[in-house]
C-alpha positions as CSV (number, residue, x, y, z in Angstrom):
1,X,2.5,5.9,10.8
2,X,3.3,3.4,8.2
3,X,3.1,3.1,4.6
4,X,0.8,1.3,2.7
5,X,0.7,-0.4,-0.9
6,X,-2.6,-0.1,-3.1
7,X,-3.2,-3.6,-2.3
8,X,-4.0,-2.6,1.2
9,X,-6.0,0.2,0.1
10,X,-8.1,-2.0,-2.1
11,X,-8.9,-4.4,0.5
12,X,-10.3,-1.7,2.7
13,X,-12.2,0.2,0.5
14,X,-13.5,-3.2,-1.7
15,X,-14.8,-6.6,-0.5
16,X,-11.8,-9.0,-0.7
17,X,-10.6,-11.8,1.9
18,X,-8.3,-9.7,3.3
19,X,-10.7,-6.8,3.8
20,X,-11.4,-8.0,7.7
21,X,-7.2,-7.4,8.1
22,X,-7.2,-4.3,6.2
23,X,-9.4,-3.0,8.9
24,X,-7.3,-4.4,11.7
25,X,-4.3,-2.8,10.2
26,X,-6.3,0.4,10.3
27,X,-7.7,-0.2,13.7
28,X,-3.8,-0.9,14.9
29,X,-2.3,2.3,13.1
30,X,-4.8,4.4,11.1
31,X,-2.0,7.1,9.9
32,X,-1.5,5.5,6.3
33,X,1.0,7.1,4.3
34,X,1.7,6.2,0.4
35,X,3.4,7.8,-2.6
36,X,1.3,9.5,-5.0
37,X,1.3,6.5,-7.3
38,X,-1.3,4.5,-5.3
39,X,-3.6,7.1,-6.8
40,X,-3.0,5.8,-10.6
41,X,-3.1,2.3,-9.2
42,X,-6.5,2.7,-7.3
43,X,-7.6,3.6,-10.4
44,X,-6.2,0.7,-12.5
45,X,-8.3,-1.5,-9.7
46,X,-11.1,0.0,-10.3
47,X,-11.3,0.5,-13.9
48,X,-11.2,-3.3,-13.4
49,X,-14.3,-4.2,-11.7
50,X,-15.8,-1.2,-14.0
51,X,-14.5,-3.0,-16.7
52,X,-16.0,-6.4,-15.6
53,X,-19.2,-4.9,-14.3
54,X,-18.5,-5.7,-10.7
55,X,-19.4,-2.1,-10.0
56,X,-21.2,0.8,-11.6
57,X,-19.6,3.9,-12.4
58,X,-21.2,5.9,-9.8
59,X,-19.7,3.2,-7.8
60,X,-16.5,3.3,-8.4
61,X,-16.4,7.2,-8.1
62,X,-17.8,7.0,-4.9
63,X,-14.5,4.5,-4.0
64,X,-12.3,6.6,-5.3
65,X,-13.7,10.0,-3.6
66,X,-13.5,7.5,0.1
67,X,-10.2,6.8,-0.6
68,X,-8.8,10.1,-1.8
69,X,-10.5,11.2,1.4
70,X,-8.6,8.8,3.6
71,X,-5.2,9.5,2.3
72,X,-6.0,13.5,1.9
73,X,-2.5,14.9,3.2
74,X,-0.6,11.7,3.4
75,X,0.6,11.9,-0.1
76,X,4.3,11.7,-0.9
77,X,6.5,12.5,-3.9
78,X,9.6,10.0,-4.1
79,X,13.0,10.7,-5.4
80,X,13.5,9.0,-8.4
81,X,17.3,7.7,-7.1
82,X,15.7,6.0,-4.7
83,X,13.4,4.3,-6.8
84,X,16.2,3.4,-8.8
85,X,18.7,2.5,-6.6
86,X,16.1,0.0,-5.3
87,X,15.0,-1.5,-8.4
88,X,18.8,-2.0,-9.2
89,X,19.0,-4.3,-6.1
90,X,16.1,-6.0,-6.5
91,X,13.4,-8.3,-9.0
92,X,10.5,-5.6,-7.9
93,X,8.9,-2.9,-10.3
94,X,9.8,0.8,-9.7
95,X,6.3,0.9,-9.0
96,X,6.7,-1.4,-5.6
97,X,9.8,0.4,-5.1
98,X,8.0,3.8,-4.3
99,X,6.3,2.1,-1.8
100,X,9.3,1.0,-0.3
101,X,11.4,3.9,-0.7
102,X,8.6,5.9,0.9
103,X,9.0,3.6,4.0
104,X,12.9,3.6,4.0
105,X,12.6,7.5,3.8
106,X,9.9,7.6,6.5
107,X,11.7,5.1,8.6
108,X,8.3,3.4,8.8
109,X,7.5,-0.3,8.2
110,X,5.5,-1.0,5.0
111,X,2.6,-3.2,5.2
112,X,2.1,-5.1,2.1
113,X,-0.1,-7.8,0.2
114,X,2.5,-7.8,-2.3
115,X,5.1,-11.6,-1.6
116,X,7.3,-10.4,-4.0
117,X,8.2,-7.2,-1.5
118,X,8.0,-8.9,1.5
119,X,10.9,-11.3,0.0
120,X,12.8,-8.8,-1.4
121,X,12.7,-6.5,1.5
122,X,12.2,-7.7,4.6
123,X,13.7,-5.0,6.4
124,X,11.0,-2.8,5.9
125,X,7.9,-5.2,4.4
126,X,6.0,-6.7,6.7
127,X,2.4,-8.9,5.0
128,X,-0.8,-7.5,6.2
129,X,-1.7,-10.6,8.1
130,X,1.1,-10.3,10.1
131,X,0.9,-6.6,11.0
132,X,-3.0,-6.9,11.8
133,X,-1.8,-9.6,14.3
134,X,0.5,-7.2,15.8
135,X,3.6,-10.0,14.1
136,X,6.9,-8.7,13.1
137,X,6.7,-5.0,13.2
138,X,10.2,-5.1,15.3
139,X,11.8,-6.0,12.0
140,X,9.7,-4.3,9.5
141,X,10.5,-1.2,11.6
142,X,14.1,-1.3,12.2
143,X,16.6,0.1,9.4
């Protein structure tokens, strides 16, 4: 299991440069795990490429129900001390922080496109690249 931001989402479900890792990461551990939030984030994405007429809306509907789909039962609620505690200790957003307190909860790593995350904790972060190559997952793992 692991946890997983919206980037990584994103880059599965939408052409990117980092779609080829996204399906690595999911070839190497395809039990995803994120905090409800990613669900208002996906959104944001896709309102985007709505927005600049990348995709139709029957397009980005069709996204959204594949990627409700893949995280159907790996939804998590987040305790909003946690959140806190981490945003107190750190430059990231309490959105990020869900991610990672999901993953500190979970004693999972979290695999992230996000730098700022990785930096800030790299206890528990580990960058997509590195856990499609099977890199760093010793350290992302361990609390």
């Amino acid at each position: 299991m692991i946890v997983v931001d919206t980037n990584v989402i994103g880059y599965l479900l939408l052409t990117s440069p980092h779609s080829r890792e996204a399906e690595q990461v999911l070839l190497r551990d395809p039990h995803w795990v994120a905090p409800v939030l990613w669900r208002s984030e996906f959104r944001s994405v896709l309102s985007s490429y709505l927005r600049q007429q990348l995709l139709t809306l029957e397009d980005t509907l069709a996204i959204m129900d594949e990627a409700t789909s893949l995280m159907l039962t790996r939804e998590y609620e987040v305790a909003s001390f946690q959140v806190l505690r981490l945003v107190a200790d750190s430059q990231c957003s309490a959105y990020d922080c869900e991610f990672v307190a999901l993953a500190l909860s979970l004693g999972v790593p979290l695999v992230t496109g996000d730098r700022q995350i990785q930096q800030q904790f790299p206890h528990v972060a580990i960058s997509l690249g590195d856990f499609a190559a099977g890199r760093g997952t010793e350290n992302a793992s361990q609390r």
